[in-house]
N, C-alpha and C positions, 0 to 999 in steps of 0.2 A: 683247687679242684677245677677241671679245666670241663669249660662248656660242652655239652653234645652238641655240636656242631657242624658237623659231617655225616650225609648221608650216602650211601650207597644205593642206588639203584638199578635194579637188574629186573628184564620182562622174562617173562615166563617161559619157557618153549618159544621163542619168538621166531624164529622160522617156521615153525609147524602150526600156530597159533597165526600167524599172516596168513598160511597156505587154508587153513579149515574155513577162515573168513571169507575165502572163494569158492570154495569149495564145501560148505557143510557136511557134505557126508564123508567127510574125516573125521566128524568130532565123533570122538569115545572111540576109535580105534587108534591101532596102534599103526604110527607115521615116522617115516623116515623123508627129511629131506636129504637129498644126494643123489649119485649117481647111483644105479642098481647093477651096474656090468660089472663085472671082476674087476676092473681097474679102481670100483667108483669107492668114492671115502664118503661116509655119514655128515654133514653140516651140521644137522642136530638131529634131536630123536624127540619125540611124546614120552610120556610120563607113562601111557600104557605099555611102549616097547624100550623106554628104561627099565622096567619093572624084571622086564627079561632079560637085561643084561646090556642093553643096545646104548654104546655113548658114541658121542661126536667123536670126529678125528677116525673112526675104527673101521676098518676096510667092509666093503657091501656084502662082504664073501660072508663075513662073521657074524656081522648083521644080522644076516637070513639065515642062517645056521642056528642064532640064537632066536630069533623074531617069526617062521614060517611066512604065518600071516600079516606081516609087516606091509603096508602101502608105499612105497620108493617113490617121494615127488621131487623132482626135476625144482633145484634150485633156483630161483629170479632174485638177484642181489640188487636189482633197478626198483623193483614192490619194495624190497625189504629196506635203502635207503630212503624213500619216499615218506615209508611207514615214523622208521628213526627220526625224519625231520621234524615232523608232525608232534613226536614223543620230546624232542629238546625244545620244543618252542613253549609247551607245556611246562619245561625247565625254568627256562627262561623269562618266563614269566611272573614266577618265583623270587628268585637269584639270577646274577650275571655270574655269579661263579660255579660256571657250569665246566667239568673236565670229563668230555667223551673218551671213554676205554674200549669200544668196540658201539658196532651200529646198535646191539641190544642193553648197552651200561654206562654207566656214567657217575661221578662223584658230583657233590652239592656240599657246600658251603652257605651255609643258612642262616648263619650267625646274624649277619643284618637283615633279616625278616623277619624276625619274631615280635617285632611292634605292630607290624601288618598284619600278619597272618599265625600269629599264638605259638605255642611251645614246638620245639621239634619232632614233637610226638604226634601233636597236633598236626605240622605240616607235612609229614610224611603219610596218615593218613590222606587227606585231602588231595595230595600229588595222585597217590594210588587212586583214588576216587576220578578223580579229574582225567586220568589217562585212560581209567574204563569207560566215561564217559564218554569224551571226544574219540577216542582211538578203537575202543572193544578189546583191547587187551588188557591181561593181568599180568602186575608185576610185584614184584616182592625190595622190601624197604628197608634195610641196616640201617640205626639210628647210634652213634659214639661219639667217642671224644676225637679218633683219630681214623686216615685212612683205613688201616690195617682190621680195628675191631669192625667198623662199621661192611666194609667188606664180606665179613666173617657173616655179620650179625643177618646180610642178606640171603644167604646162605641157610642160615636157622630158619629163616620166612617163609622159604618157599616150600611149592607140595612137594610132597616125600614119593617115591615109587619101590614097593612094597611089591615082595610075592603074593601078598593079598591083594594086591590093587594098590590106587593111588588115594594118597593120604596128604589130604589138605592141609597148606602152608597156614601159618599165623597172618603173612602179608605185611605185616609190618614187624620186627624185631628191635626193641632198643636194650643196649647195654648201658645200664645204668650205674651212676656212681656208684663206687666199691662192690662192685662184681664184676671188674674189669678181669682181675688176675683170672678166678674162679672161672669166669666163661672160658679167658683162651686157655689155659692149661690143660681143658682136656681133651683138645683139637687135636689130632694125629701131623706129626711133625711137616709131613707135606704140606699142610694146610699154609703156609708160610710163603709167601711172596719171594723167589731163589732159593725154594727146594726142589728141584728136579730129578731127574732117576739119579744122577751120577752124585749129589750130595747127598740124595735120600739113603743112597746106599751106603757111605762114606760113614753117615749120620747112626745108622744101624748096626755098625761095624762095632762103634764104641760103644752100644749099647742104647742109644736116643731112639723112642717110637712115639714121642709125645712134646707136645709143645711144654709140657710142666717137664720133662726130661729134660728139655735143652736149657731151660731156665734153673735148673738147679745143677746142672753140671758145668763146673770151672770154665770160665773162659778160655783158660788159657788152654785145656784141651780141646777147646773145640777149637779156637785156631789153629793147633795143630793139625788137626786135620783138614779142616778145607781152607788156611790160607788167612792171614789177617784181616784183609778188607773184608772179606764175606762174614768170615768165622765173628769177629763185630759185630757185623749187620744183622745176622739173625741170632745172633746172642742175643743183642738191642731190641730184636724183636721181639724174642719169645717173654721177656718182662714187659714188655708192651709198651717200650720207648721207639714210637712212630712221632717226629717231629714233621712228616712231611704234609707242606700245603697244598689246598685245592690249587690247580693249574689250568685255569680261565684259557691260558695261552698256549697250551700243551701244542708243540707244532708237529703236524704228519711229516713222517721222515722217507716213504714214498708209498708208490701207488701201483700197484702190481695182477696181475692176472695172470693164470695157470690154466695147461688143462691136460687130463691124464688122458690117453686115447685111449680107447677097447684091444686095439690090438698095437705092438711096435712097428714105429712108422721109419723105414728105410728110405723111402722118398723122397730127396730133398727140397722140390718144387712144393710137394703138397706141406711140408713145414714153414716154407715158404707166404706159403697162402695160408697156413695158421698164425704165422706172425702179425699178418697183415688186419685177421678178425682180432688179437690180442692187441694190438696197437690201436687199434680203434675202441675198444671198452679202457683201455690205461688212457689215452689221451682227452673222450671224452668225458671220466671223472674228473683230470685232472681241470680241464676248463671248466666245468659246473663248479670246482673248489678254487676259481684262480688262480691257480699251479701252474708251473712248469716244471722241469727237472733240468740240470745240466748232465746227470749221469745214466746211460741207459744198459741197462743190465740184463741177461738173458740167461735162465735157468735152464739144463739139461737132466733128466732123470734117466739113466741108460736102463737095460733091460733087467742088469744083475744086481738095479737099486741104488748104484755109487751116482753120486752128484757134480757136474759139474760146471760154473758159473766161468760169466766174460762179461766184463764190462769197459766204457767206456766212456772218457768225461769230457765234454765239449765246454769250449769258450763261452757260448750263449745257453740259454737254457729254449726248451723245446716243449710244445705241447700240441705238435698237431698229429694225425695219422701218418701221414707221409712222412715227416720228420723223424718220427721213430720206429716205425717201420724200416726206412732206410736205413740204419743206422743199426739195428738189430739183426737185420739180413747181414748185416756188413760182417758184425759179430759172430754169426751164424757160419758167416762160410768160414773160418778162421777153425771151427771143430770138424775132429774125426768121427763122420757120424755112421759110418759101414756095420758099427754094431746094432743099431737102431735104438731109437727114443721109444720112449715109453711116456715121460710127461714132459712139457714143454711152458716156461714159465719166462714172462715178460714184464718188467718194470722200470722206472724212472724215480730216481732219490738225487738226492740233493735240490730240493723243490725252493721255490721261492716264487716271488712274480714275473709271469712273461715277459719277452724282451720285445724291442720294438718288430714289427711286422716290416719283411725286404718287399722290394718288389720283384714278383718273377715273369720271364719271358718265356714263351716257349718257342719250339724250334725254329720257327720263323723270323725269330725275333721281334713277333707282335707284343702286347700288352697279354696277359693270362691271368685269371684269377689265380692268388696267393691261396697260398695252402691255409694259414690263416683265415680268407673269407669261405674255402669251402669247409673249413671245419665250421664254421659259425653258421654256415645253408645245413651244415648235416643236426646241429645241435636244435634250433630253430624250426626244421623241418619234425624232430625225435620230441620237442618240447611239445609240439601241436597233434599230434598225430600217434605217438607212444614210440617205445625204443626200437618195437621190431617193425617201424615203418619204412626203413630206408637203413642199407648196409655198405660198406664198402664190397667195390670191384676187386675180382682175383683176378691177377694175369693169367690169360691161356697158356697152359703149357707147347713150349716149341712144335709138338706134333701137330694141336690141335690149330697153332696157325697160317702153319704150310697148308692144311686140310680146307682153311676155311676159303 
């Protein structure tokens, strides 16, 4: 019988739940963080305007369609990593076997704490407890044997959003020996880690609408239809063969930033000068995480919604504004852009640690501060003062320089 030893942790509305903390007179209404313009997509929603229909990822249009009186707060991802750090150190204090899934979840491997701090049951209350204490949030706690159910089990924890209203979570959820099968079988087959639309439909074809469906039908038809390696994996899954371990070391594969405009922007200076505010929030993460990237990537969203990426992969890796700024303009003018953008997305993968710092001259051939030490004046200045103290310069457009 293998240990519960794996937890799951996930906070609650945790964009909406940081934003009421500033805000009280959001709490008990219904909150959308995201954008509110036709372009803007939902980050998360309240439990109140879950209740009507409102999920993340879902355009602002539909949103307010379904939510009227919905409140639209303008995202801060600088509060919300602040908030997470605060929430893992909580972790960490626990277990070293901490595996972040996003700034609001994380897995826990607990197996070596239960001489300190009692059963798993035990420590997943007291985490919960300890994080409304220091922090003022609530989060909800899957207790298992394995990634997969423990996941699930946080899921079962949390509050529910109900045409009645919102209906309070358990907060903690353990799946206990021998109700392993019984819990996941009656999950709806998406609930599954690689099911997405185009297997869920695949999945539906043969007749699968349940995780006890997928587990009772032949293996060998479901490879059939989505393919060996997968058709395996969530066969494996659905009987609840999850061998996979907590990942203390899980490494970020990059670091990226988007932004959808109000209207299609034809201009190519003013994309220009958006590269330049997106180079500057990608490379100032990247330096708070000791990152760098060797590959810098530039996302295009045209007006008719077709996608299209450029990238490119350098000798040294990079992590200053300038640096990849340059470097994405470069990319940037390489596209046909006369149809106009609509969303504009900039990142750096292939991460690892920076490289040594050149030294640069400038056109005199004097000494000039490295791009290097004015990232470290702007990180330094933004550490003391907050993020919106100090921004990068946009070049004047050609007109405005003859003018001046």
């Amino acid at each position: 019988m293998k240990p519960l030893s794996i937890l799951h942790v996930d906070m609650d509305a945790f964009y909406v739940e940081v934003e009421r903390q500033i805000d009280p007179s959001l709490v008990g209404k219904p909150v959308v963080v995201g954008g509110r313009s036709d372009r803007g997509v939902v980050a998360s929603a309240s439990y109140e305007a879950r209740a009507l229909g409102v999920r993340s990822a879902m355009s602002s249009v539909v949103a307010k369609n379904l939510c009227p009186d919905a409140v639209f707060v303008k995202s801060n991802f600088s509060r919300y990593r602040k908030i997470s750090k605060r929430v893992h150190e909580i972790f960490n204090a626990v277990t070293p076997l901490v595996e972040p899934i996003a700034l609001d979840e994380a897995f826990l491997d607990i197996g070596g704490a239960h001489k300190l701090f009692g059963s798993s049951e035990e420590i997943a209350w007291q985490l919960r407890n300890d994080i409304y204490e220091e922090v003022g949030l609530d989060c909800s706690v899957g207790v298992a044997s394995s990634k997969l159910l423990a996941k699930l089990a946080s899921v079962a924890a949390k509050p529910m959003a109900t045409p009645q209203g919102v209906k309070p979570g358990s907060g903690v959820f353990v799946v206990h020996a021998g109700i392993e099968s019984s819990f996941l079988q009656n999950h709806p087959v998406e609930a599954l880690w690689g099911v997405g639309s185009v297997t869920l439909k695949k999945l539906r074809s043969i007749g699968i609408k349940t995780v006890g469906d997928l587990a009772q039908t032949s293996e060998d038809v479901v490879v059939a239809a989505l393919g060996a390696s997968h058709g395996r994996h969530l066969h494996g899954l659905s009987k609840g063969l999850d061998g996979r371990a907590v990942n203390a070391k899980r490494e970020r594969k990059s670091i990226s930033h988007e932004e959808t405009f109000e209207f299609d922007v034809f201009d190519r200076s003013s994309l220009e000068s958006e590269i330049i505010r997106l180079a500057d929030a990608v490379s100032t993460r990247a330096r708070s995480q000791g990152l760098a990237g060797r590959t810098v990537q530039i996302k295009v969203r045209r007006p008719d919604m077709s996608f299209v990426t450029k990238s490119l992969t350098l000798e040294e890796p990079i992590d200053t504004l300038s640096e990849i700024a340059d470097n994405a303009t470069a990319l940037l003018a390489e596209l046909d852009l006369r149809g106009g953008v609509r969303l504009l997305g900039l990142g750096i993968t292939k991460l690892g640690p920076p490289g040594p710092r050149q030294l640069t001259l400038d056109s005199l051939g004097e000494r000039s501060p490295s791009s290097g030490s004015v990232s470290n004046a702007l990180d330094n200045i933004r550490e003391k003062f907050g993020q919106a103290a100090i921004g990068p310069g946009f070049p004047k457009k050609r007109a405005e320089i003859d003018e001046s």
